[in-house]
C-alpha positions, -999 to +999 in steps of 0.1 A: +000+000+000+030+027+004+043+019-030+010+024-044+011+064-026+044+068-030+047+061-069+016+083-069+030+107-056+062+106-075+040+108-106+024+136-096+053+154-088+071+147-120+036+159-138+039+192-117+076+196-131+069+186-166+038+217-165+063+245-150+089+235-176+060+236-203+046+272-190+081+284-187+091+274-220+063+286-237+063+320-223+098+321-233+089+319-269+063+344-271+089+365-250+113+361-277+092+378-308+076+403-286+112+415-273+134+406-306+100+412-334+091+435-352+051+447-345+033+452-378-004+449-393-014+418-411-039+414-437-056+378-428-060+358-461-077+332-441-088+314-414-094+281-406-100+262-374-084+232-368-088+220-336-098+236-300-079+235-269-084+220-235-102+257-226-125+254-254-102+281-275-100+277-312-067+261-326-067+279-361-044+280-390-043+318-400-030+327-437-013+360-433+001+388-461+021+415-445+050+442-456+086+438-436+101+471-426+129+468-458+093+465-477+096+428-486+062+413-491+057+383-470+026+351-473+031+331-443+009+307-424+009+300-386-011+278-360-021+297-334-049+291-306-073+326-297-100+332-279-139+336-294-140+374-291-105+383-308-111+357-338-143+373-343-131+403-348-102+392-371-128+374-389-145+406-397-122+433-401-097+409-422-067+426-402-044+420-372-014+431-351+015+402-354+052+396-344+080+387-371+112+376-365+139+403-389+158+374-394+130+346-398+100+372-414+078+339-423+078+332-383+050+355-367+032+356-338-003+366-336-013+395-310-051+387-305-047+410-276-052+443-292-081+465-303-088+472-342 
């Protein structure tokens, strides 16, 4: 009967580890464009959903057409999961605010945070 709590236990610790490693790295990347990107406006070619996360968010595959700042015209596409209220909007206005790497401009990050 310990081994049984004490292997629980040891899985639940090392599932505890395994999610502060996972936030940590993930806030890391959207760290890295939003410190080392370049902000710029988007025009959204399209959208489609794919999938939805655990929180009921929309996992969507965005189609994106924007200008670099040396005036390069870049088509990328990028997964990203939003929530309802911002993909609404992008729907309709047919514009958002992204992130793009000056060395890697096809890599972009999707700022569903800001107001049209």
């Amino acid at each position: 009967m310990l081994s049984v709590i004490l292997c629980f236990l040891g899985a639940s610790a090392m599932a505890m580890v395994f999610l502060i490693l996972f936030i940590f790295l993930r806030g890391s990347y959207y760290d890295k464009f939003k410190q080392e990107g370049v902000r710029t406006k988007a025009e959204i070619i399209n959208i489609q959903q794919v999938a939805s996360s655990g929180s009921g968010s929309p996992v969507c595959i965005f189609t994106l057409s924007f200008s670099t700042t040396s005036h390069e015209k870049i088509n990328t596409t990028v997964k990203q999961t939003v929530s309802l209220l911002p993909l609404m909007q992008m729907e309709r206005v047919k514009k958002t605010y992204i992130y793009y790497l000056p060395n890697r401009p096809d890599k972009v990050l999707i700022d569903s945070t800001t107001e049209e």
